[in-house]
LOBA-844510 format. One record per atom (N, C-alpha, C, CB): x, y, z; residue in three letters. Coordinates in pm, whole numbers, plus 50000, padded with zeros to 5 digits. Glycine has a CB too. Example, Ala and Ser with C-alpha at 12.3 -4.5 7.8 and 13.67 -1.06 7.14 Angstrom:
<rs>
513194943150780ALA512304955050780ALA513204967050780ALA511314955350905ALA512854977550708SER513674989450714SER512905000350787SER514084994050572SER
</rs>
This chain:
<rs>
871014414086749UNK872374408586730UNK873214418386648UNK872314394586658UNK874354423186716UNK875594428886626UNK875584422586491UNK877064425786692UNK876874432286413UNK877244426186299UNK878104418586347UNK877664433486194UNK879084422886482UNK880244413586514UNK879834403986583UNK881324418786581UNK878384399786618UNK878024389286679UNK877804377686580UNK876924392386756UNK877644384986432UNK877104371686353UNK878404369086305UNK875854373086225UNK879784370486311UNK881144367186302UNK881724359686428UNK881874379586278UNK881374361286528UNK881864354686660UNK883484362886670UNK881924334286643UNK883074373386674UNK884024378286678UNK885644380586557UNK884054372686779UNK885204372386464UNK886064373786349UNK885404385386198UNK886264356186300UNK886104384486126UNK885554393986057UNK885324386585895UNK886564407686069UNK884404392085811UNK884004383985715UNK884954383485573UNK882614388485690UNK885804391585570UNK886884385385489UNK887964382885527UNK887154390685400UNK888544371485620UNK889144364085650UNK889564354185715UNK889354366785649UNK890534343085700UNK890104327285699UNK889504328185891UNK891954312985651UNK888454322685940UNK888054318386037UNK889124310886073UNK886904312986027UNK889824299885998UNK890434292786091UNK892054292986072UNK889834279086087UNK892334308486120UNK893654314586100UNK894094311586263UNK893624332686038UNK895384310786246UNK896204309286363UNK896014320786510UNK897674310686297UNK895354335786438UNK895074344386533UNK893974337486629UNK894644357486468UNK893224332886571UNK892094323586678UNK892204311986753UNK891084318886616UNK893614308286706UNK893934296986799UNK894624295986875UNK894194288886769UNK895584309386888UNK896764314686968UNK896344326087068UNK897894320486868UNK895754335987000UNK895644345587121UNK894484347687152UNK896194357987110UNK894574353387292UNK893164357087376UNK892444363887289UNK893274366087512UNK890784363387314UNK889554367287274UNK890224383087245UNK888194364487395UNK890414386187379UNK890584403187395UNK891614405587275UNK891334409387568UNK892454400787234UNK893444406887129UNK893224406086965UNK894764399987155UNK892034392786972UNK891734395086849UNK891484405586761UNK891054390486842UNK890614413986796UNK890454429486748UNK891364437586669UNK890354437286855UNK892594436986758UNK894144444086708UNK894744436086611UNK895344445486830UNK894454420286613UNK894954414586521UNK894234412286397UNK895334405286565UNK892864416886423UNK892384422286264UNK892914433786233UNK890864424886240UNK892684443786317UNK893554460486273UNK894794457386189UNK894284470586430UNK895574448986245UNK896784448486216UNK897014436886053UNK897494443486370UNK895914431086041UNK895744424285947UNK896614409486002UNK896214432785814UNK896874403386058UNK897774391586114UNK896804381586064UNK898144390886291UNK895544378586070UNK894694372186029UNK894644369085857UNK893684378686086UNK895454379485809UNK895514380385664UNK897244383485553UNK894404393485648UNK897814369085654UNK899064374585588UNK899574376085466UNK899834369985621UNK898474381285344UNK898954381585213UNK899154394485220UNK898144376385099UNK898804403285312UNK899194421285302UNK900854419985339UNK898134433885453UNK901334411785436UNK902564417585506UNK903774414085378UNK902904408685680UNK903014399585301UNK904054389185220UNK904114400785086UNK903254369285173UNK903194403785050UNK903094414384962UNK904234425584927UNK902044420485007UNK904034430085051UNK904784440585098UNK906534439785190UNK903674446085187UNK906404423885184UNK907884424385207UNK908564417485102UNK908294418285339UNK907874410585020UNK908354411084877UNK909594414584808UNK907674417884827UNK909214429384725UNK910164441084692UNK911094443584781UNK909544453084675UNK911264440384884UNK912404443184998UNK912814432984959UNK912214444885159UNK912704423085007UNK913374408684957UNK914144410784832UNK912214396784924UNK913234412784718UNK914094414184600UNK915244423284574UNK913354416584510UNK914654432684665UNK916114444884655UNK917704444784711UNK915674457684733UNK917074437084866UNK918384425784949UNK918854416984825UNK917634412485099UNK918454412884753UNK918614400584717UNK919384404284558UNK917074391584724UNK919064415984482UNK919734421484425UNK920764428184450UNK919254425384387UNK921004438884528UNK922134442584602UNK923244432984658UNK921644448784700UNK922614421884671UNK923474409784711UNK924294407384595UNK922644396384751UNK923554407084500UNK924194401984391UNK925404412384293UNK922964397584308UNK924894425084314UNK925954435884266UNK926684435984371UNK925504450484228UNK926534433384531UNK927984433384539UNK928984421184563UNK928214441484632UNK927924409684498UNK929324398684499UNK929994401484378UNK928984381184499UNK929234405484264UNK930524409184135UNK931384417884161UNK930084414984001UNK931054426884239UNK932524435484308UNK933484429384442UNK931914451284375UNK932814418584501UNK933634411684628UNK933014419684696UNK935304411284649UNK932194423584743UNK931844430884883UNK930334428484945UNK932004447484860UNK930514416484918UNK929044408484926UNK929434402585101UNK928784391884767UNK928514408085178UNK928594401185323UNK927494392785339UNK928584411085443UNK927284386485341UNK926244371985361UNK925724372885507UNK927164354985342UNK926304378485614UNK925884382785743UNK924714393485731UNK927124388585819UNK925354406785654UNK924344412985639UNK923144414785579UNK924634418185630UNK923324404285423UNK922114403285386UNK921024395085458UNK922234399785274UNK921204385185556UNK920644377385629UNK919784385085736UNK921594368985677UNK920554393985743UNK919844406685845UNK919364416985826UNK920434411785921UNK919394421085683UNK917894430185620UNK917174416185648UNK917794437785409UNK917504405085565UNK916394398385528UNK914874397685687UNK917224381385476UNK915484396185818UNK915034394485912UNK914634410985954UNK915934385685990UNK915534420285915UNK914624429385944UNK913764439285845UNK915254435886021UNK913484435885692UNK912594437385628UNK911364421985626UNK913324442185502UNK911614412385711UNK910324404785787UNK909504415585899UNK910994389785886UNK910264417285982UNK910104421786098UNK908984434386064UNK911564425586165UNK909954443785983UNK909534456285929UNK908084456585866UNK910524460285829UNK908064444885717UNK906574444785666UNK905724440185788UNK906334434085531UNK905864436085856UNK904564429285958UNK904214438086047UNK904884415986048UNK904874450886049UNK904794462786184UNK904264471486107UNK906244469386270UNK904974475485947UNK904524485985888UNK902774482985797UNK905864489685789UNK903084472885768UNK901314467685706UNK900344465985831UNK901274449185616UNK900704462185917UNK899894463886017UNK899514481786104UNK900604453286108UNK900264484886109UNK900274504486089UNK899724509785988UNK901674512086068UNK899624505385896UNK898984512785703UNK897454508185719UNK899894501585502UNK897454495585791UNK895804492485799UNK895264495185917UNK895384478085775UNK895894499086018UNK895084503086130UNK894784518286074UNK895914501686289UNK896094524185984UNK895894540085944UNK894414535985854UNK897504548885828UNK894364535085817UNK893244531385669UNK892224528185737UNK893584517685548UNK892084518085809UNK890884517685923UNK889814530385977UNK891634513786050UNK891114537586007UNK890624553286075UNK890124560885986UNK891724562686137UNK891084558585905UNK890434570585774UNK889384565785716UNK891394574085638UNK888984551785700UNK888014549785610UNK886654543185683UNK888634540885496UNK886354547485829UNK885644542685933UNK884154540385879UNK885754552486053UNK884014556185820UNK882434553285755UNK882224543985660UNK881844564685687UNK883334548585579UNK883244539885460UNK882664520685462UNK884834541185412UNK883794519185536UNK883734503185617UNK882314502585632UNK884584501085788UNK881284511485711UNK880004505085771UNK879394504085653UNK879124512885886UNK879514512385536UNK878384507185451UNK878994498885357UNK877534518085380UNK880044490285364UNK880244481385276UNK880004462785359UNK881884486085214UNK879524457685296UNK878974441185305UNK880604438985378UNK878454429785106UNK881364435385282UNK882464432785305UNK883944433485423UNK882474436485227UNK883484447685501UNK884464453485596UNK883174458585680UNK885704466085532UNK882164453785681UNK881244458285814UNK881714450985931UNK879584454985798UNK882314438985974UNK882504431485999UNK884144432086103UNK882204425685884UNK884734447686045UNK885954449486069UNK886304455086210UNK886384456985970UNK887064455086329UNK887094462286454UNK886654476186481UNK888244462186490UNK886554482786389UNK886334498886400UNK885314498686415UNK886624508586302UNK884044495386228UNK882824496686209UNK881664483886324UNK882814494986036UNK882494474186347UNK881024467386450UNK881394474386595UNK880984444986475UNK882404478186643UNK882444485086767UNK882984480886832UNK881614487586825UNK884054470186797UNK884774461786925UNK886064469186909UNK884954442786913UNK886574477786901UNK887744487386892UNK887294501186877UNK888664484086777UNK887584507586990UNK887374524987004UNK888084530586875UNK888214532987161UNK888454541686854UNK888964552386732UNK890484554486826UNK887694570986701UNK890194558787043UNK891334561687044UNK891894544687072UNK891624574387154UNK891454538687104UNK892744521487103UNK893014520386972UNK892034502487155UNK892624523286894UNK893364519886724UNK894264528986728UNK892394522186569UNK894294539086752UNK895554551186737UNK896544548586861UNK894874569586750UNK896204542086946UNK897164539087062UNK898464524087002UNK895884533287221UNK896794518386931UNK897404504786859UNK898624511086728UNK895794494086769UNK898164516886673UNK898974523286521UNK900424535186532UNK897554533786425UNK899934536586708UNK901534540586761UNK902244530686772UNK901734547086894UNK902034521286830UNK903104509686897UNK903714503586716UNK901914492687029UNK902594498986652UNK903114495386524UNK903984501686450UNK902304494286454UNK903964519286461UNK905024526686398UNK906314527086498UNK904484541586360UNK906224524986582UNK907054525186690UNK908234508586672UNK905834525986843UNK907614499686619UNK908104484486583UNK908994495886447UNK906474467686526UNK907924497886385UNK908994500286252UNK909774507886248UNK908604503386142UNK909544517086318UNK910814525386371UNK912164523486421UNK910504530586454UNK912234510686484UNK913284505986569UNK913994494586425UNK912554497186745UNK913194492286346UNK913754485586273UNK914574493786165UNK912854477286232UNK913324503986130UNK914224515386022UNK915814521286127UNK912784534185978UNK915824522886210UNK916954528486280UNK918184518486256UNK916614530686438UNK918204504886237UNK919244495986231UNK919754496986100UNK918874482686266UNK919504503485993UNK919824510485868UNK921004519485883UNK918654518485821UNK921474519085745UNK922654536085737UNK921694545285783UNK923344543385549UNK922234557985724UNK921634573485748UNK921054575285628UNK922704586385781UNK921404568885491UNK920724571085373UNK919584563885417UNK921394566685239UNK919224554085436UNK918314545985431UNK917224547185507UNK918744536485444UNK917734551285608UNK917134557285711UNK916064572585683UNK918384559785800UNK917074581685607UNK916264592685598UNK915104584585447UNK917424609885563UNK915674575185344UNK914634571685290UNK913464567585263UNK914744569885271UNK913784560685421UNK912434549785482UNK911604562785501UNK912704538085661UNK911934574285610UNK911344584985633UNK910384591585518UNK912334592785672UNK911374592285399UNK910404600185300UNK909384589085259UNK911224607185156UNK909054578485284UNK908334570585192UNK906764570885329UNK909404551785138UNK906484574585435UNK905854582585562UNK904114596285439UNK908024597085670UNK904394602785369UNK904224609985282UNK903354601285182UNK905464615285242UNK903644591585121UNK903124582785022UNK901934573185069UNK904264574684973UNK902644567585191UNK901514560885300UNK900624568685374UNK902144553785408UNK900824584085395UNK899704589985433UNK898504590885322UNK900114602785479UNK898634599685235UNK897794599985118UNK897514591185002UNK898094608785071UNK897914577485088UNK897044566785015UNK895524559685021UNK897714557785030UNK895634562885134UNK893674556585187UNK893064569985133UNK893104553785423UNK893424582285114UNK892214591885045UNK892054589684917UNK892424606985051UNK893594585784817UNK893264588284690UNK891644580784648UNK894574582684602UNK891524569284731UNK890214567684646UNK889044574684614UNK889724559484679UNK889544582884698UNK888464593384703UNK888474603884565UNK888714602284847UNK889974612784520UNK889844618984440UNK890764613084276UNK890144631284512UNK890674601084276UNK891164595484159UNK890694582684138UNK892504595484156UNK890604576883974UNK890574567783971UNK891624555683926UNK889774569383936UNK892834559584001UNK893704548384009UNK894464553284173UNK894874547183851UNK893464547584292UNK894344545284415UNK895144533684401UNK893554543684540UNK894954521684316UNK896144512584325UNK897474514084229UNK895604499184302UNK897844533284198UNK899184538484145UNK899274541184310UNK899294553184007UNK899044547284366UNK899074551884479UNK899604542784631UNK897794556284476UNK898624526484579UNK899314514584707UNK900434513384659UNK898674498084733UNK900774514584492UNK901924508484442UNK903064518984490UNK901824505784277UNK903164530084500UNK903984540184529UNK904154535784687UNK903354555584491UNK903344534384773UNK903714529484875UNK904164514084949UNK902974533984915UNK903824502884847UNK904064495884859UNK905454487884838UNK903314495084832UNK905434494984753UNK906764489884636UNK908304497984744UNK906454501484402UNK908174508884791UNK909104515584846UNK910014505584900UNK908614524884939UNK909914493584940UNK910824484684993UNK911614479684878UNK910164473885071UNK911904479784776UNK912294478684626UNK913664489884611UNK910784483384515UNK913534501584716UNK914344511484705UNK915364504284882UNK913274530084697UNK914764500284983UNK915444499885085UNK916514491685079UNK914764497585177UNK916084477584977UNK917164470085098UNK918824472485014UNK916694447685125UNK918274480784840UNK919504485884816UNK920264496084892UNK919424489884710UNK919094504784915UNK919884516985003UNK920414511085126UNK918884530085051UNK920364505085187UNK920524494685282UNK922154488885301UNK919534483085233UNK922514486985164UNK923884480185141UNK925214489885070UNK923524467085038UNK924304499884954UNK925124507184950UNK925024525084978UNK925494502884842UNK923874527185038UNK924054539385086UNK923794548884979UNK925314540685143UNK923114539984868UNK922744552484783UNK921804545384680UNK924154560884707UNK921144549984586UNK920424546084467UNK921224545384353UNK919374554584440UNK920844539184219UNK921104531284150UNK919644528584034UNK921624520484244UNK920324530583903UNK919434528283793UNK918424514883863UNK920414524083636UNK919344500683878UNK918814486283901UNK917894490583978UNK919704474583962UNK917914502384046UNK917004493384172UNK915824505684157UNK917954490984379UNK915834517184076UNK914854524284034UNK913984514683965UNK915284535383957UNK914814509183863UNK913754501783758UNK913144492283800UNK914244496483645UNK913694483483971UNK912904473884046UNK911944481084092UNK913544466684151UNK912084495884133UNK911134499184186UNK909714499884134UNK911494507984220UNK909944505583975UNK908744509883891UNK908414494883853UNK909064521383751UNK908644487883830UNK908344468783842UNK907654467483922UNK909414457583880UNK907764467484050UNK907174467084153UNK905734471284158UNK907874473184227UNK905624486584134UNK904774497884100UNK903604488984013UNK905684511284006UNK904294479483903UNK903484481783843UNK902674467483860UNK903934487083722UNK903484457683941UNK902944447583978UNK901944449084078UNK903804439984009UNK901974459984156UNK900734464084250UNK899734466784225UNK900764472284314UNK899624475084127UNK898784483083994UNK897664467183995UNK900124487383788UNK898294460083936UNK898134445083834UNK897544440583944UNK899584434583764UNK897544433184022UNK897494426184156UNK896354432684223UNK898864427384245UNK896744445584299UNK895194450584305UNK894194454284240UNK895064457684346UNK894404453884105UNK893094456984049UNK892164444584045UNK893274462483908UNK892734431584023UNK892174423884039UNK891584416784210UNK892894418183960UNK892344422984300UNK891354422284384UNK889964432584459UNK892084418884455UNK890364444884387UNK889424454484361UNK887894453084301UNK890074461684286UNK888014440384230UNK887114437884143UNK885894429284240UNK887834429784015UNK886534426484373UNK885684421284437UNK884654427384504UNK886174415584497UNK884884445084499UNK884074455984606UNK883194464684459UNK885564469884731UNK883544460784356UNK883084475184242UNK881784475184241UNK883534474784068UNK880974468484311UNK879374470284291UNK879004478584433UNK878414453284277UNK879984474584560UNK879854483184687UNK880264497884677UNK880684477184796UNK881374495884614UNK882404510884556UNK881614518384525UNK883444510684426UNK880764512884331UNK880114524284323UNK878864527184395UNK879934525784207UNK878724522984513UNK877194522984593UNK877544538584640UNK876864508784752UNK879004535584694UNK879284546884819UNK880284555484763UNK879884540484972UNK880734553784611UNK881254562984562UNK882764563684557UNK880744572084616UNK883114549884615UNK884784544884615UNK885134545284460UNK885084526684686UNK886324550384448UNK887234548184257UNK888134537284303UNK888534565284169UNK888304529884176UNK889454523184152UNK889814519684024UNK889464513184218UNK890444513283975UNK891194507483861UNK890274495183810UNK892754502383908UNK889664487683918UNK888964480283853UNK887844482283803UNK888884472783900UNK887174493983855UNK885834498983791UNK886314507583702UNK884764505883884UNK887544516383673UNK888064519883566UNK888364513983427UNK888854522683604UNK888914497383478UNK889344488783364UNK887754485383325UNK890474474183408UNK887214479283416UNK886024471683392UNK886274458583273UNK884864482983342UNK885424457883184UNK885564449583068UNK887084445782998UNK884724456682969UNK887614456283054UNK888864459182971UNK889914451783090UNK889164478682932UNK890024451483198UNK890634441383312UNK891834434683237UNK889444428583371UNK891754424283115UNK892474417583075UNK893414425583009UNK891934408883018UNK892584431782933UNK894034439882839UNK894684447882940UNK893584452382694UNK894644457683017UNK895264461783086UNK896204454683193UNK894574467983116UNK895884444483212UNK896724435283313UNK897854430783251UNK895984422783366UNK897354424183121UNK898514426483014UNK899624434683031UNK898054431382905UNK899164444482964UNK900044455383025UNK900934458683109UNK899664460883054UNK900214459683211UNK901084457583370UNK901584451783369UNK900774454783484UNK901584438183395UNK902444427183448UNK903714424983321UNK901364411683477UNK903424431483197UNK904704428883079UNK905134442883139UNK904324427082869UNK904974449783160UNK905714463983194UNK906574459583346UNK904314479383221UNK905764447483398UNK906614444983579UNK907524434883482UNK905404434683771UNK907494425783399UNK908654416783356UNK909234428283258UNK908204400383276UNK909014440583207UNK910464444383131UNK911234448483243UNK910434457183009UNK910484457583336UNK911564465483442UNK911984456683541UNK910944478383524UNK911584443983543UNK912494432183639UNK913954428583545UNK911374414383662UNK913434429083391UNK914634426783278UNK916094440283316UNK913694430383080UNK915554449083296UNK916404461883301UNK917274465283432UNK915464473683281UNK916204458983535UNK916974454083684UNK918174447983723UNK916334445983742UNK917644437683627UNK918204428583640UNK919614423383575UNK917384423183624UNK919704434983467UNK920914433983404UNK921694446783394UNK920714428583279UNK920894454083488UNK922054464983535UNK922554465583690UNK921464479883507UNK921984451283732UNK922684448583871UNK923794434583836UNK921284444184009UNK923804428283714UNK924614426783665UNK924334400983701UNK925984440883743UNK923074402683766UNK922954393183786UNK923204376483676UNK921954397183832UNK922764366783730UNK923414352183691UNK921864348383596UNK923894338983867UNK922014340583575UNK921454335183380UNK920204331683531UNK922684314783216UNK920224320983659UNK919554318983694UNK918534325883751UNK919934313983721UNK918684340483721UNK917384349783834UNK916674353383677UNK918104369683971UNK916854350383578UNK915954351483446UNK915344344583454UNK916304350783326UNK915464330683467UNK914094313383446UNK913484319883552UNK914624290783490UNK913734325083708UNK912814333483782UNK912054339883736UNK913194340483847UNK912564348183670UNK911444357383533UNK910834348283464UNK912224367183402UNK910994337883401UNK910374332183287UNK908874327883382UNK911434318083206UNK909494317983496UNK908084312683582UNK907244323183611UNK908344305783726UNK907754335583679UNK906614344983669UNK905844351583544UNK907034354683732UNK906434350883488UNK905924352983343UNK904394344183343UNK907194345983215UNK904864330683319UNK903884320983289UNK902904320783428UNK904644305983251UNK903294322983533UNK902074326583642UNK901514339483645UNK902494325083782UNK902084347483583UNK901384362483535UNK900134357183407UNK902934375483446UNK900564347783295UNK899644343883194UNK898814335083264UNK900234337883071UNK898824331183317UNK898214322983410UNK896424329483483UNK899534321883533UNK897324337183540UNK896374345383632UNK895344356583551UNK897374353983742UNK895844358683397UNK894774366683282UNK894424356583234UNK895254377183163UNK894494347383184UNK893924336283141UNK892214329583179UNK894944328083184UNK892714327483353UNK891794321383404UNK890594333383464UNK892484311783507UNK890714347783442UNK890544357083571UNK888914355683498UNK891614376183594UNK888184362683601UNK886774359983611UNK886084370783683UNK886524347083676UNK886224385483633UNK885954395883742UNK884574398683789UNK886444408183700UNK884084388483723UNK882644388383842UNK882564376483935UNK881054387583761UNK883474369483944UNK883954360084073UNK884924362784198UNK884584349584018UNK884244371084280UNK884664375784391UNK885884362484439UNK883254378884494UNK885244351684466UNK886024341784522UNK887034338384466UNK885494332284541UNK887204338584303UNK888414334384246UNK889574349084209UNK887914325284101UNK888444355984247UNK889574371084227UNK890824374084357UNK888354388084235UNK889964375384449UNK890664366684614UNK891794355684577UNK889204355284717UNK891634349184494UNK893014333784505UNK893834343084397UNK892464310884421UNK893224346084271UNK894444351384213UNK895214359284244UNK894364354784132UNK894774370984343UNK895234379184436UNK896244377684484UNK894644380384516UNK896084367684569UNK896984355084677UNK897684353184610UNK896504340884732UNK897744348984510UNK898804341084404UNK900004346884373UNK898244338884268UNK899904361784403UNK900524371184365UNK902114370384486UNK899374384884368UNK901774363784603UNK902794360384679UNK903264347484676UNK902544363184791UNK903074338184577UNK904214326684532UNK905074330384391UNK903354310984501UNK904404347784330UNK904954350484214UNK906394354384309UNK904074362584107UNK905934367184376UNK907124374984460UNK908284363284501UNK906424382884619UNK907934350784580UNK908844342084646UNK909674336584529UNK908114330784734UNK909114331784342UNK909664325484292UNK911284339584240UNK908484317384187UNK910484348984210UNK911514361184169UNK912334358684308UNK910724379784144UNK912154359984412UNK913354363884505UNK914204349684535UNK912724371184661UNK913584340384485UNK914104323784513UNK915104327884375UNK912594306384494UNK915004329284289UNK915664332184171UNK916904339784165UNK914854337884100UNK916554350484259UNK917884358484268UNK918814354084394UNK917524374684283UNK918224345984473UNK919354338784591UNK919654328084498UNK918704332284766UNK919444321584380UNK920144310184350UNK921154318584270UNK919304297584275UNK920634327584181UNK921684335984102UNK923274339084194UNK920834351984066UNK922974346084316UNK923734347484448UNK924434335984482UNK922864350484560UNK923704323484493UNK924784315384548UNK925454302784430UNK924074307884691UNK925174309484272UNK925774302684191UNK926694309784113UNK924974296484125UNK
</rs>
């Protein structure tokens, strides 16, 4: 018996009874693990910081009157569109690059590449069409934004190696993750801006925070096969450093936030994440794979309350 036979065709970290198994054919499942669809806390993650950046930009330009409510509605739909094409492209890329890796870990043996139900060339056929989605979306942008999306191509390449020669690849997801933190300003006004640098490094550092704690679920496989990360870096130390992070993602959401000039209401946004940031060091448990996974997760009702915060700021 396969490894992908003792999955029935699904893979072992993620929910069995996800909508990919109840919607599409047998045959497509495969691509929709590649693509991660089975696991939508990568895409929510990652469209996040876009959200917040639409959603800030919204707000600097209603204090000047040049706030179009048409257009922010339409990043908003096409930084959806965008995270679900481009996270699904970053993990089919990562797939490829990290093929061996996958077979000797418990965890991603299980994945389309390493049990064999996806060739090397259908994943690269698959991870064209996905850059090809995001492509058509980056094109509905200015020309600033456009050539920005481009440079951020560079960051997402040499992210699946850093684990290899450092021990912080999650500075590295954060540099690529967070880049939507820079778009949906460039997006509206065609250029950068202190606010939306300092969203960016917020961002940065909420990734940092966020993955290390789900990192903590592979550090006994990692060091089998020689993977680095932050969480086998922090180790014992996990808490204090998260600390850290996540007060370094609420100052530079502060500095954001009041040099885009926003309403008293996108702060109590800050305050709740705050207390779900204490929340999540409080309870954390880094030798509990299973609860490291939810706090993980958790990390996308923090993103929704910040961006719920700055549309009420917007429409008050």
């Amino acid at each position: 018996m396969t490894n992908a036979d003792n999955f029935s065709g699904r893979v072992a970290d993620a929910p069995s009874d996800n909508w990919v198994y109840r919607a599409l054919p047998r045959a497509a499942w495969p691509y929709a693990q590649l693509a991660r669809w089975d696991r939508p806390i990568g895409w929510q993650l990652l469209m996040w910081p876009c959200f917040w950046s639409a959603a800030l930009a919204a707000n600097a330009a209603g204090n000047t009157g040049r706030l179009s409510l048409g257009l922010f509605l339409f990043h908003l739909v096409l930084f959806f569109i965008g995270a679900v094409a481009m996270r699904g492209a970053g993990c089919t890329y990562n797939d490829l690059v990290d093929h061996d890796i996958d077979m000797e870990v418990a965890r991603t043996r299980s994945r389309p590449l390493p049990s064999g139900r996806v060739s090397r060339f259908e994943a690269k056929v698959f991870l064209g069409l996905q850059a090809l989605a995001g492509l058509l979306v980056l094109l509905q942008f200015n020309g600033f934004a456009i050539g920005l999306g481009i440079l951020s191509l560079a960051v997402v390449a040499i992210y699946p190696f850093a684990k290899r020669f450092t021990d912080w690849p999650q500075f590295f997801l954060g540099l690529a993750f967070s880049w939507g933190a820079l778009m949906g300003w460039a997006g509206v006004f065609g250029s950068l801006s202190w606010a939306v640098l300092w969203l960016y490094l917020a961002a940065i550092a909420w990734t940092i925070g966020y993955d290390t704690i789900y990192a903590h679920q592979d550090k006994e496989d990692d060091e089998l096969v020689g993977v680095r990360s932050t969480a086998r870096l922090f180790g014992e130390n996990t808490k204090a450093w998260l600390i850290g992070l996540y007060g370094l993602t609420l100052l530079f959401l502060i500095f954001a936030f009041a040099a885009a000039g926003v309403g008293f209401v996108a702060y109590l946004g800050l305050l709740v994440a705050a207390l779900m940031f204490a929340w999540q060091v409080l309870i954390l448990d880094i030798d509990n794979a299973e609860q490291c996974l939810k706090l993980f997760k958790s990390n996308s009702r923090v993103g929704a309350i910040l961006f719920l915060g700055l549309v009420l700021s917007l429409a008050l």
